[in-house]
C-alpha positions in Angstrom: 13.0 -17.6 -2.1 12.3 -18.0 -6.2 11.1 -21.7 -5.5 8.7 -20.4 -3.0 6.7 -18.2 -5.3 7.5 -20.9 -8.2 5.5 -22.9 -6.3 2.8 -20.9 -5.4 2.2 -19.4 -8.4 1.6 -23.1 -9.6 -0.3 -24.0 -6.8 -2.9 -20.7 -7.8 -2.3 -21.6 -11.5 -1.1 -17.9 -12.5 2.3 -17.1 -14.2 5.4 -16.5 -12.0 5.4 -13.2 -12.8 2.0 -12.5 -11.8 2.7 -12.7 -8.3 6.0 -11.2 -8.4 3.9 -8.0 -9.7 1.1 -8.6 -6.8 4.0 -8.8 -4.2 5.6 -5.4 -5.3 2.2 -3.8 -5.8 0.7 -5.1 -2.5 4.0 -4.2 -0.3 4.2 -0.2 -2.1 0.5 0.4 -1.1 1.1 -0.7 2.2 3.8 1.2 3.2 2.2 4.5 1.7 -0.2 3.4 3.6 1.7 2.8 6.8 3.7 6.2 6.3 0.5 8.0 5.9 -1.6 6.5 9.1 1.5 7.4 11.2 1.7 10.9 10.0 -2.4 11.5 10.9 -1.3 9.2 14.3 -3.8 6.9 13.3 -2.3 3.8 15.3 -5.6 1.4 15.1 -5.2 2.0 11.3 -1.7 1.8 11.3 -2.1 -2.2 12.7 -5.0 -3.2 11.0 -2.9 -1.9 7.5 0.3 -4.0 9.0 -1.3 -7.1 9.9 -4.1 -7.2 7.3 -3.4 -8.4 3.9 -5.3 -7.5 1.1 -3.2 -6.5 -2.1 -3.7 -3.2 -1.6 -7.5 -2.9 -1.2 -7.4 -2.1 2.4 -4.2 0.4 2.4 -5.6 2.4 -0.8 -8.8 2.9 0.7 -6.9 4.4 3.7 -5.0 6.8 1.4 -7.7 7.7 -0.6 -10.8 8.1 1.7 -10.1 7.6 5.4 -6.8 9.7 5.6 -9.0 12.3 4.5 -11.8 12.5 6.3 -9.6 12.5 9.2 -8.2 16.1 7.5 -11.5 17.5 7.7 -12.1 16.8 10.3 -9.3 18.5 11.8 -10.2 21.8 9.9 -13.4 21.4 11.1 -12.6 21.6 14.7 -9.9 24.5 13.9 -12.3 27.0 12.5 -14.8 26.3 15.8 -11.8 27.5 17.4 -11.6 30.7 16.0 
């Protein structure tokens, strides 16, 4: 597995451990991403954030501003309610 991002970090011309610290950072958004999508039951977000990837652009734009507007929406529609 070390010879495979050997070689693509010399095929992208960055430093080994350039992309060792994209991997990590790209697969921890993701799955706070993937956790939080499946805790607001968002399952077309929950696919798009597993099949998509985009070092962690797409999964923190979920966590920081479409998780949320999902929440106010909810609280929204609970003080119609009452």
């Amino acid at each position: 597995m070390d010879n495979y991002f050997t070689i693509l970090a010399t095929s992208l011309g960055v430093p080994f451990w350039l992309v060792i610290i994209l991997l990590i950072w790209s697969t921890a958004w993701k799955l706070v991403a993937l956790w939080k999508s499946a805790q607001n039951k968002h399952l077309i977000w929950f696919i798009v954030i597993a099949l998509v990837n985009t070092i962690g652009i797409l999964p923190i734009l979920y966590i920081f501003v479409f998780s949320k507007m999902g929440k106010s929406q909810k609280k929204k529609k609970n003080k119609k309610d009452l």
